[in-house]
C-alpha positions in Angstrom: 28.3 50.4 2.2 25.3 52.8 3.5 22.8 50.2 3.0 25.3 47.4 4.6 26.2 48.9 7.6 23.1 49.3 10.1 23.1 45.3 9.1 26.3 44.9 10.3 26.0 47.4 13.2 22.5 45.7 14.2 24.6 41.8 14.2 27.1 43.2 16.4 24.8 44.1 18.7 23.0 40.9 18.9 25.8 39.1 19.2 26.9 41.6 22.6 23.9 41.0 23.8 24.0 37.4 23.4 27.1 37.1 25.0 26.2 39.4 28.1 22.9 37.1 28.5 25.6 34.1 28.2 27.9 35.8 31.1 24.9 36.1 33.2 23.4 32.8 33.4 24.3 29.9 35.9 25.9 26.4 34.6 25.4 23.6 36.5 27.4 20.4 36.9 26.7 17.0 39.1 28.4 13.3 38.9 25.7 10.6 39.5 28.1 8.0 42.1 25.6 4.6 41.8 26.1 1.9 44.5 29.5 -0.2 44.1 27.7 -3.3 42.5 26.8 -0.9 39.2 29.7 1.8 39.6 31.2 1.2 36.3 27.7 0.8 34.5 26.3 3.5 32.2 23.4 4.6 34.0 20.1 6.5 33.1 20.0 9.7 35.1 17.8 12.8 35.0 18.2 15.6 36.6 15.7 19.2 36.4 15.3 22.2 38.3 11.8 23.8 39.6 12.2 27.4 40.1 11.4 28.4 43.8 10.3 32.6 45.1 10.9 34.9 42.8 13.0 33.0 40.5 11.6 33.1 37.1 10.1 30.2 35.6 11.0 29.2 32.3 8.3 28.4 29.7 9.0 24.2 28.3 6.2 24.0 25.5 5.6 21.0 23.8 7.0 20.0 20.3 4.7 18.7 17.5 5.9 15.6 17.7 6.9 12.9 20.2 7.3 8.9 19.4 7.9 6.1 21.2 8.6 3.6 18.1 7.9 -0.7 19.6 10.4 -2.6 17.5 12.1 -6.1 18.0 10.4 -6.3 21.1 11.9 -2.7 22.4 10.8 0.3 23.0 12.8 3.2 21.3 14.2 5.2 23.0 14.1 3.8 25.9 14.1 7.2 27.9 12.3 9.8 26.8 11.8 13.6 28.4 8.9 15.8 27.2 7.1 19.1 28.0 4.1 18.5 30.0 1.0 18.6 27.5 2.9 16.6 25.2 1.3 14.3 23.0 3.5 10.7 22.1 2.6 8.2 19.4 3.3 4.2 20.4 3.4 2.7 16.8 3.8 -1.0 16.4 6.3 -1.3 13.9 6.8 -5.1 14.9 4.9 -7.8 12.9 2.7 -8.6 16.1 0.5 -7.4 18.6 1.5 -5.4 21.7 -0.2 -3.7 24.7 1.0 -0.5 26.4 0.5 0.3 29.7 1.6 2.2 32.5 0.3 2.4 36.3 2.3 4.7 37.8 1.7 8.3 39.1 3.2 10.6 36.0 0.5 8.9 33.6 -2.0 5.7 34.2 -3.1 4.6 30.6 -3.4 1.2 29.2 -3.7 1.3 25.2 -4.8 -2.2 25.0 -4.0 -4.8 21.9 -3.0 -3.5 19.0 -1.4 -4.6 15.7 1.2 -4.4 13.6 1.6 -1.3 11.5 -1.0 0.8 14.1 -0.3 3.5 16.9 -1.7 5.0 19.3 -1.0 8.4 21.2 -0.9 9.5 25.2 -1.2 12.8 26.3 1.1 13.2 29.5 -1.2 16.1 31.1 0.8 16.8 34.4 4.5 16.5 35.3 5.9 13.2 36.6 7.7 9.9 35.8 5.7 7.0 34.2 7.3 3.9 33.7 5.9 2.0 30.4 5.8 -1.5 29.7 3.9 -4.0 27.4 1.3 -6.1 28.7 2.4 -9.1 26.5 6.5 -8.6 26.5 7.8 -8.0 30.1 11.2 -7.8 28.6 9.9 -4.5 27.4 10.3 -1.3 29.4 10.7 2.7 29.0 10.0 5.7 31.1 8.7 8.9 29.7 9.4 12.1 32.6 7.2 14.6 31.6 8.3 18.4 33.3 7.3 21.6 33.1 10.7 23.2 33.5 12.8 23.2 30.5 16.4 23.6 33.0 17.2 19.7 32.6 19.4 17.4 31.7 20.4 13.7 31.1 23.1 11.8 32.1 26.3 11.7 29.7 28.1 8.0 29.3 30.4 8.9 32.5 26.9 9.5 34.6 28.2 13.3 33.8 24.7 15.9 34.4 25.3 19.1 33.2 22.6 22.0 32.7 23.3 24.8 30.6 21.8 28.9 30.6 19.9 28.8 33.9 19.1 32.0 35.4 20.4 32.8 38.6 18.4 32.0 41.4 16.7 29.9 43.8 15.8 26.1 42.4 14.7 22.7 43.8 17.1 20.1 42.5 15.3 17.2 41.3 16.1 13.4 40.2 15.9 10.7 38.8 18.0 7.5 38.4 16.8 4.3 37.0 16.9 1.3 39.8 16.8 4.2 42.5 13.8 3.7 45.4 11.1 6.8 44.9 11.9 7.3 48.7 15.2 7.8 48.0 15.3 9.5 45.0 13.2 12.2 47.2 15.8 12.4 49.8 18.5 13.3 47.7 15.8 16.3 46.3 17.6 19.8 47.4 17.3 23.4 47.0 20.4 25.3 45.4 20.8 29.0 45.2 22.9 29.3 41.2 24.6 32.4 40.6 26.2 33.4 37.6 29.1 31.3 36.3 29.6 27.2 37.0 28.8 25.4 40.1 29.7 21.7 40.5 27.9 20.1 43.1 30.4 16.7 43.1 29.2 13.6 43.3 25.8 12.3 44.0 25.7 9.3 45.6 22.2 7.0 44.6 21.7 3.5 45.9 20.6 1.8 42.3 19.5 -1.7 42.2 21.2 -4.6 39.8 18.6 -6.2 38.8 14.5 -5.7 39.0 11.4 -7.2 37.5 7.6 -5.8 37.1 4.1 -7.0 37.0 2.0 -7.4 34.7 -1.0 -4.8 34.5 -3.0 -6.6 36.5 -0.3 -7.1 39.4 0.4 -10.2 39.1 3.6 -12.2 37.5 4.0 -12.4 33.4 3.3 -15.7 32.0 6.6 -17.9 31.3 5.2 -18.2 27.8 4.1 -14.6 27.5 4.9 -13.7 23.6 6.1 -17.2 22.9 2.8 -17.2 20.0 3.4 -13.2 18.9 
């Protein structure tokens, strides 16, 4: 029992501590409300916090490994969120060639053909949102948002955000909705004071758009037989 009990005394403590650190941090909950024409429609929703004044900022430091798998014509998944300074492997694992791009301001990279059975890797060296397609297959989309705060979260299948242990303070609210304008998506950007315990912020309403297309990498329209020979 001698040898047993600073073990015991020294779990007990860790475990008061833990739940004093628990008591002490903020939970945050938001609905994402899309436009009427997609209402019922499972959305994809992202939603971080940036610390602001004196509000410490929480260290998000990449993982050793990140994929982005291009199978049956689909990128998998088809959202992704990493730390900024993350490195993320596009293997081919389709029995064809395919060419990753993106041209947008998180990360501009274009991989160019590759074949089956090969990968290659981006570095996503600042925070942002890049939005991925193939060169070859427009029916083929992702986004990768790459942050430098780990206080995020994505949406549940009720468009449900909630973030979990964020330490009181001062935050700017940011998000992201897929089929949401930039310009909006900005306006609906907010700062929020969190103090311990749960604060719902209600619904978000987001104008999201039914349907949308993309061009190719060189701006102009896909082929109507692009992939028909891959």
């Amino acid at each position: 029992m001698r040898t047993r009990f600073p073990l015991v005394l020294a779990s007990a403590l860790a475990l008061l501590c833990g739940s004093l650190r628990a008591q002490n941090r903020a939970e945050l909950r938001l609905h994402i409300a899309a436009s009427p024409s997609v209402a019922h429609r499972k959305i994809s929703a992202v939603v971080w916090l940036e610390a602001l004044g004196d509000t410490p900022a929480l260290t998000f430091a990449p993982q050793t490994h990140y994929t982005l798998l291009q199978k049956n014509r689909t990128f998998i998944p088809h959202l992704q969120v990493v730390p900024v300074g993350s490195v993320v492997q596009f293997p081919n694992a389709d029995p064809f060639f395919h060419n990753v791009f993106s041209l947008f301001d998180g990360k501009r990279f274009d991989l160019g053909l590759y074949e089956a059975g090969s990968s290659k890797a981006v570095t996503f060296s600042r925070p942002g949102v890049s939005y991925i397609f193939c060169n070859i297959h427009p029916e083929m989309s992702a986004v990768v948002i790459s942050l430098s705060s780990p206080l995020y979260a994505i949406a549940d299948s009720t468009n449900t955000i909630d973030i979990h242990g964020i330490p009181p303070g001062d935050y700017r609210l940011h998000l992201w909705v897929e089929g949401a304008l930039p310009s909006g998506l900005q306006n609906l950007s907010r700062e929020v004071h969190l103090s311990p315990g749960n604060t719902d912020l209600g619904n978000i309403n987001v104008q999201v758009a039914t349907s949308a297309s993309h061009t190719n990498m060189f701006g102009k329209s896909y082929d109507s037989k692009s992939g028909s020979s891959y």
